[in-house]
N, C-alpha and C positions, 0 to 999 in steps of 0.2 A: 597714352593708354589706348588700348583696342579698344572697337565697339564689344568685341565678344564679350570683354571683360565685366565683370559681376559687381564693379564697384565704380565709380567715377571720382574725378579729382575735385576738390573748390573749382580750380579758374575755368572747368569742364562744364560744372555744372551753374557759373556765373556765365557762360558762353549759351547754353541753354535758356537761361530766362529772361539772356539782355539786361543782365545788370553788370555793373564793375567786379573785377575782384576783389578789391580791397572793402566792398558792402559786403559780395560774399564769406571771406573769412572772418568779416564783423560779427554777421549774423549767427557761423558757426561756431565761434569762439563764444558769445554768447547765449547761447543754445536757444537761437530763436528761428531756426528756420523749421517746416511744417512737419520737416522730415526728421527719423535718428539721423545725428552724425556718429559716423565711427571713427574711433582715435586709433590709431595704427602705428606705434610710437610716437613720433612727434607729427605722422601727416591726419590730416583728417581726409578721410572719402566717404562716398556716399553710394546707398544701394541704387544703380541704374534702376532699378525696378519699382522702387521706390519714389523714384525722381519722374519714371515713365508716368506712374499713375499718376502724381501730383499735375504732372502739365495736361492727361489726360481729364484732370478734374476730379479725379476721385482720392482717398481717400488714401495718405501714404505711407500705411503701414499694411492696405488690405494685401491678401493673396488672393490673386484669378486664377 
C-alpha cells in the first residue's frame, strides 16, 4: 500500500511499532488496540492518521 494512502495494513502497522504480526492481528481481532480498526470485508486497516498521532503520543482519534 502507498504512503499517500489514507489507510494502512496490520503487518504495516505491526512494521511501525515493532511488534510481530501475528500480536498485531491478535490485538485487532480483539479490539484491543488504542486505535478504531476498520473491517473492510474480511481485511482489517487502520487510519494512517490515526496511527500517525498514536506514535506521535497523542491521542488517536483527535483531528489536527
Amino acid at each position: 500500500m502507498s504512503a499517500d494512502s489514507l489507510v494502512m495494513s496490520i503487518p504495516e502497522f505491526a512494521h511501525a511499532c515493532s511488534i510481530s504480526r501475528g500480536l498485531a492481528y491478535k490485538l485487532a481481532r480483539e479490539n484491543k488496540l488504542p486505535i478504531p480498526v476498520i473491517q473492510l470485508g474480511r481485511r482489517l486497516v487502520l487510519s494512517r492518521r490515526a496511527v500517525k498521532a498514536l506514535l506521535d503520543g497523542k491521542k488517536g482519534t483527535e483531528d489536527d
